[in-house]
C-alpha positions, -999 to +999 in steps of 0.1 A: -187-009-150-178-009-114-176+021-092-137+027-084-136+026-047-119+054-026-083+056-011-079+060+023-041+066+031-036+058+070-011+076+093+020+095+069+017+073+043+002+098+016+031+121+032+055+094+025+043+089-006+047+124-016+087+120-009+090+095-038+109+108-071+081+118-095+086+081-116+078+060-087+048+086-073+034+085-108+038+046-113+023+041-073-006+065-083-014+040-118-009+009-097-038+023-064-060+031-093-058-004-111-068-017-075-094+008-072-111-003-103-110-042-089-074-051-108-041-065-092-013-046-095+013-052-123+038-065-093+026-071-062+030-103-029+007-107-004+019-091+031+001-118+051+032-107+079+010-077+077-022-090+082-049-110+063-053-097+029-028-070+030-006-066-003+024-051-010+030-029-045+064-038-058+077-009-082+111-005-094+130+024-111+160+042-120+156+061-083+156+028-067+128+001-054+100+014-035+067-003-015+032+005-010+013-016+015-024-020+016-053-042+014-084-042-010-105-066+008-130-044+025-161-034+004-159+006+016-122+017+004-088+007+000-070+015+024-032+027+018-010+010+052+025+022+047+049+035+018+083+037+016+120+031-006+132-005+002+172-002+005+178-039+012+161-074-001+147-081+028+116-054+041+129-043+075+108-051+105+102-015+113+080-015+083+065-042+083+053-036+122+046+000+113+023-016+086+008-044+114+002-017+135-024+004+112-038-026+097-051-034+132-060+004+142-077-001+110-096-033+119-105-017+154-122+012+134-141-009+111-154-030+141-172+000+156 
C-alpha cells in the first residue's frame, strides 16, 4: 500500500473551503483523499487553462455546484490551488487566474 501524500492548501483556499455547506466540505474532503491515495476523483477535468497537470474536482449538491482546483503531479504533496461555488457554466476568469497565479507561485517554490 502506498503512503497517502499530504495536502498542502495554497493561499485561502482551505478558508474557502471551510465556507462550503457541510455536504460539499465533506464530499471535497472524500474526493482530496481518493487523490491522496493515488485515485482520480469521481468527477473531475483537467484545468490545463490552469497550468500543466492541474485538475479541477467537480461536485454537485442540493446547495449548488462547487470546485476544487489542484494538481497531483508532484511526488512531495498535493497541492490544493483554489476552491470555490461555481454560479454560472462557464468558471469565471477571476478563478481561473487566481488559480494560474498560485500554480506558478507554486512552481517558483518547488524550483528553489
Amino acid at each position: 500500500m502506498i503512503e497517502p501524500k499530504p495536502v498542502e492548501f495554497r493561499g485561502a483556499s482551505l478558508d474557502d473551503l471551510r465556507t462550503f455547506p457541510l455536504e460539499a466540505r465533506r464530499e471535497a474532503g472524500h474526493q482530496i483523499d481518493r487523490v491522496q491515495n493515488g485515485l482520480e476523483p469521481d468527477d473531475w477535468k483537467p484545468m490545463n487553462t490552469v497550468g500543466q497537470g492541474v485538475k479541477e474536482i467537480r461536485i454537485r449538491g442540493a446547495a449548488g455546484a462547487f470546485r476544487v482546483i489542484y494538481v497531483a503531479k508532484f511526488a512531495d504533496a498535493v497541492y490544493v490551488l483554489h476552491c470555490f461555488q461555481k454560479k454560472t457554466v462557464k468558471t469565471s476568469k477571476v478563478d481561473i487566474d487566481l488559480a494560474a497565479k498560485r500554480y506558478r507561485d507554486l512552481l517558483k517554490e518547488l524550483e528553489q
